[in-house]
C-alpha positions in Angstrom: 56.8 125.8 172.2 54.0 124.0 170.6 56.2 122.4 167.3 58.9 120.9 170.4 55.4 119.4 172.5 54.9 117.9 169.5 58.0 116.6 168.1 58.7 115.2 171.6 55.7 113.5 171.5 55.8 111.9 168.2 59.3 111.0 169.5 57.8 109.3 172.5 55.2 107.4 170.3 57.8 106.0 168.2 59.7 104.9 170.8 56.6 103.0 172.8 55.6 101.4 169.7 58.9 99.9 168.9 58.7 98.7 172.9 55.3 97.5 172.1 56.4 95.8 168.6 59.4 93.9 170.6 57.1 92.6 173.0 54.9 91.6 170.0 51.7 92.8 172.0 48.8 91.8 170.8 46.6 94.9 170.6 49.4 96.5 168.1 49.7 94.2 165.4 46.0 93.6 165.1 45.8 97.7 164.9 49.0 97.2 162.2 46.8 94.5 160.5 43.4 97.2 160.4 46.1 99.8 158.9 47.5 97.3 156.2 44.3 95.9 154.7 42.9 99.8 154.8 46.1 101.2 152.8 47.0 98.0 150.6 44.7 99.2 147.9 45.4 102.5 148.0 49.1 101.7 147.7 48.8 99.6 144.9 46.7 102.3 143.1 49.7 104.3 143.8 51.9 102.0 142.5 50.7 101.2 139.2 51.4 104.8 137.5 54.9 104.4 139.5 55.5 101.1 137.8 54.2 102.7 134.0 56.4 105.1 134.1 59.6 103.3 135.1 58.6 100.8 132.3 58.3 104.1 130.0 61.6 105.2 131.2 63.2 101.4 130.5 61.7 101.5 127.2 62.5 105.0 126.0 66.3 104.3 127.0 66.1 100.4 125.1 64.8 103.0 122.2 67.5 105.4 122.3 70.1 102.3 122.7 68.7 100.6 119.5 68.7 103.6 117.9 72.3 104.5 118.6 73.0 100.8 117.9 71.4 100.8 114.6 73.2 104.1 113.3 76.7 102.5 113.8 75.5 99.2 112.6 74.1 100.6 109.5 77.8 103.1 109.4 79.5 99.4 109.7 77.4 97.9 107.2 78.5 100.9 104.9 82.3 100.5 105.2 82.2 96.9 104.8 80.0 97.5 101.8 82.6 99.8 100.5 85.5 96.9 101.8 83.8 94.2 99.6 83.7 96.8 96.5 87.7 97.1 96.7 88.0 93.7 97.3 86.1 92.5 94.3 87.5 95.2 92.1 91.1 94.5 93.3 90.3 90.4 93.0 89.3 91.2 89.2 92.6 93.0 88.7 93.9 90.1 90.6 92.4 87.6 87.9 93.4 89.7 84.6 97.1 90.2 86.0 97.6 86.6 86.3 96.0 85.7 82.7 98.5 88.5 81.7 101.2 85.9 83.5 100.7 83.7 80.5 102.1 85.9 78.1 105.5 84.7 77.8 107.7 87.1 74.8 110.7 85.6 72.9 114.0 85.6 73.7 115.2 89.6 73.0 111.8 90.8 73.2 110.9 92.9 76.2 107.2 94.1 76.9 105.8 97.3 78.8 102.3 95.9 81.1 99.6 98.4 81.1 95.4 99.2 82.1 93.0 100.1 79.3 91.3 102.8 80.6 89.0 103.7 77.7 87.5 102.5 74.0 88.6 104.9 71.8 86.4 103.4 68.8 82.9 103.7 67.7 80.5 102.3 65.0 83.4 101.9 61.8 86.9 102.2 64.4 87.8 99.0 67.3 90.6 100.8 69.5 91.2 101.3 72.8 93.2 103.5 75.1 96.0 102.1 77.0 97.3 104.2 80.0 101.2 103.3 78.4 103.1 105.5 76.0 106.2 107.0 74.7 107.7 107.8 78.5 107.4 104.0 79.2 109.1 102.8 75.6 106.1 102.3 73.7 106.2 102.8 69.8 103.7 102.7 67.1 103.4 99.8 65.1 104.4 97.0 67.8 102.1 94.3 69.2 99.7 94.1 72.0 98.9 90.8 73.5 97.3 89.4 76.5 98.1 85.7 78.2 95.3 84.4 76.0 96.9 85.9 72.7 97.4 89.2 70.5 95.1 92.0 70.3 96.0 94.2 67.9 99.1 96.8 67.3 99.6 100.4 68.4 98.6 103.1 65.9 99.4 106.2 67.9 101.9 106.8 71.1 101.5 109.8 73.1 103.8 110.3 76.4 101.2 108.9 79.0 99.0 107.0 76.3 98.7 105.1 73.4 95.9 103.8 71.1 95.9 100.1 70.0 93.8 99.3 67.1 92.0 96.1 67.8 92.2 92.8 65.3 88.9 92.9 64.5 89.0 96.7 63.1 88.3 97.0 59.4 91.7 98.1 58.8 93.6 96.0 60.5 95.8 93.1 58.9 98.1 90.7 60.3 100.7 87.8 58.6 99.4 84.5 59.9 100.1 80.8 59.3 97.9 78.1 59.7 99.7 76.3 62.6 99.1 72.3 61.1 99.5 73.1 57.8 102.2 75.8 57.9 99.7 77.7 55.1 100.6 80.9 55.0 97.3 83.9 54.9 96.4 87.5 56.1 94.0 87.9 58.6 91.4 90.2 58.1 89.4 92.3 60.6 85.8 93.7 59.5 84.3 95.3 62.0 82.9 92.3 63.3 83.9 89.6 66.9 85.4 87.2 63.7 88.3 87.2 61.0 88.5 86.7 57.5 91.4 84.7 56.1 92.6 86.5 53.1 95.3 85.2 50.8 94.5 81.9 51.7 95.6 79.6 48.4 93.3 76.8 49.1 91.2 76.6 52.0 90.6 72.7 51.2 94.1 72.2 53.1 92.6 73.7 56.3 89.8 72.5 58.2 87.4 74.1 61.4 89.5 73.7 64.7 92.8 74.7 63.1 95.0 77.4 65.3 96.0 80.5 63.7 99.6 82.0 64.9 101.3 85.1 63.7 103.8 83.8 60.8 106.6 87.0 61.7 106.5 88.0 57.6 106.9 91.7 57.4 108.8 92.0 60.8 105.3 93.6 62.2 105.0 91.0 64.5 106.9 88.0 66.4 106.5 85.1 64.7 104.2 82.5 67.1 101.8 84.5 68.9 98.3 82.7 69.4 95.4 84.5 67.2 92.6 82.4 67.3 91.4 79.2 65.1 89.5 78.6 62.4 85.4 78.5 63.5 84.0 78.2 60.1 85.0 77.8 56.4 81.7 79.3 54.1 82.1 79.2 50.7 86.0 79.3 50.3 86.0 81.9 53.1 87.8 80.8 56.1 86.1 82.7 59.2 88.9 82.8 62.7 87.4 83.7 65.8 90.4 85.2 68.1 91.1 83.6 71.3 91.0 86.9 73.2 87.8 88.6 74.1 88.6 91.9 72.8 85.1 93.2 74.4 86.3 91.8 77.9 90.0 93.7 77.9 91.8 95.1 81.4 95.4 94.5 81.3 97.7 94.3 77.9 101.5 94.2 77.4 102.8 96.1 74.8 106.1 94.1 72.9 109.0 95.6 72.6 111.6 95.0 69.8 113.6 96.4 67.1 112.0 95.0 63.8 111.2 97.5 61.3 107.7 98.5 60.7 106.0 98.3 57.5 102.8 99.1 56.0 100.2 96.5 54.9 100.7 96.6 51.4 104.2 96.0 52.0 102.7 92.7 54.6 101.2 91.5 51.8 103.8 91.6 49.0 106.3 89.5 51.8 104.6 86.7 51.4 106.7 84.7 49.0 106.0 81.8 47.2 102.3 82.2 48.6 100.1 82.2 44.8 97.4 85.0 45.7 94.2 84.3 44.3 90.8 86.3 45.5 90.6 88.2 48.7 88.1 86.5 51.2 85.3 88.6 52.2 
C-alpha cells in the first residue's frame, strides 16, 4: 500500500513540475538553477573517468586495427618481395635468351638451346654442366656457343646432361684463323680468362685488335664462329681474350652437324701449308 502512495505521488510531482515548467514559473527554475550549480561539479567529476575510459576503449581498438593492419601489410610486403624475386630472376633469363638470339648456325647446322646448371671444374679442369644430352641430340665433340661466340665443345653426353669443356681449359684446342690476315693458328687454353695462339708462323703479320674466328680445319668445328681477338702480343706470344664471359654463362646452344670428330693431334696435323715453328706458351 505504501510503494503505490508513493509511486502515485512521485507521479503527481512529475506531472506538476512539467505544469510548472510550461508556465515557466519563476520559483522552479531558480530552484533548477540551485540544483545545477550544486551537481555540475560533481557531474563532471563523474565524467572524466567516463571520458578516460572511452578514450582507452578508442585507443585499444586503433591498436588492435593497426595491428591487424600491419600483419597483412607486412604478409603483402612478403609476396611482393617474393614477386620482384621471380621477376628479376625471369628478366635475367629474359636477357641471356635474347643474347642467345644472336647466335645464328650455318646453313645445315641445327642446334639444341640449354641452362648450365652447374661447374663441373675445379683448380686444373674449366667445364660446366649443361642440363642437355643424348635424349635431346647432343653428341660429344660438337660446339657450344652463345650469341656472343663459342665456348668450348662437349666432352661427355649423358641422356639428361652433358659436360662442355670450356676454351680456356688447359686441354682444350681449337683451329682458328686470324680474320684480316687469314693466318691460320691453334688456340690454346691454359687455365687462365686468356688464350695462347700456338702455331702461329709469324706473329709480325697480326697486330692487338685482330678477331679470331674458328677456321673449320679438322671438321671439329664450323668454320666462322667468333672466338675473341687478339689483346696482347708478348714476346712472339699472341695472348686472345674470348668474347664470351665464360665465368658469367646461363644459356648455350649446342650445334649440331655431321662432321666427323677428330682428336687434337689429328687438328694440328690439318693444318696444311701452315710452317709450324715453336708452340706459344
Amino acid at each position: 500500500m505504501a510503494q503505490r502512495f508513493a509511486l502515485l505521488l512521485l507521479v503527481s510531482a512529475s506531472v506538476l513540475l512539467m505544469v510548472l515548467a510550461r508556465f515557466e514559473y519563476a520559483p522552479l527554475e531558480e530552484t533548477q538553477a540551485v540544483i545545477t550549480d550544486i551537481f555540475s561539479p560533481l557531474l563532471e567529476a563523474v565524467s572524466h573517468p567516463i571520458t578516460a575510459f572511452n578514450k582507452t576503449v578508442t585507443s585499444l581498438v586503433s591498436i588492435t586495427n593497426l595491428y591487424d593492419e600491419n600483419v597483412f601489410l607486412k604478409q603483402e610486403n612478403e609476396r611482393l618481395r617474393n614477386w620482384q624475386a621471380q621477376a628479376r630472376l625471369l628478366n635475367q633469363e629474359n636477357v641471356a635468351l635474347r643474347g642467345l638470339l644472336k647466335a645464328q648456325p650455318g646453313p645445315g647446322i641445327t642446334y639444341v638451346s640449354g641452362k648450365i646448371i652447374g661447374d663441373s671444374g675445379g683448380p686444373f679442369v674449366r667445364a660446366v654442366l649443361l642440363n642437355a644430352g643424348s635424349g635431346d641430340g647432343v653428341e660429344p665433340g660438337v660446339a657450344a656457343i652463345t650469341g656472343d661466340g663459342l665456348v668450348g665443345r662437349v666432352v661427355e653426353v649423358g641422356a639428361k646432361s652433358s659436360r662442355i669443356l670450356l676454351l680456356t681449359d688447359l686441354n682444350s684446342r681449337v683451329p682458328v684463323v686470324v680474320e684480316n690476315t687469314r693466318h691460320r693458328a691453334i688456340l690454346e687454353g691454359n687455365n687462365t680468362e686468356t688464350l695462347h695462339l700456338g702455331f702461329l708462323p709469324d706473329t709480325d703479320q697480326v697486330k692487338v685488335g685482330d678477331r679470331i674466328v674458328t677456321s673449320g680445319h679438322g671438321g671439329i668445328f664450323p668454320a666462322g664462329l667468333p672466338v675473341g681477338e687478339i689483346t696482347e702480343i708478348d714476346h712472339n706470344i699472341a695472348v686472345v681474350t674470348p668474347f664470351v664471359r665464360l665465368d658469367r654463362l646461363e644459356f648455350v646452344r649446342i650445334l649440331l652437324f655431321d662432321f666427323p670428330t677428330m682428336d687434337p693431334a689429328s687438328e694440328e696435323r690439318q693444318l696444311e701449308g701452315v710452317p709450324l715453328g715453336p708452340r706459344a706458351g
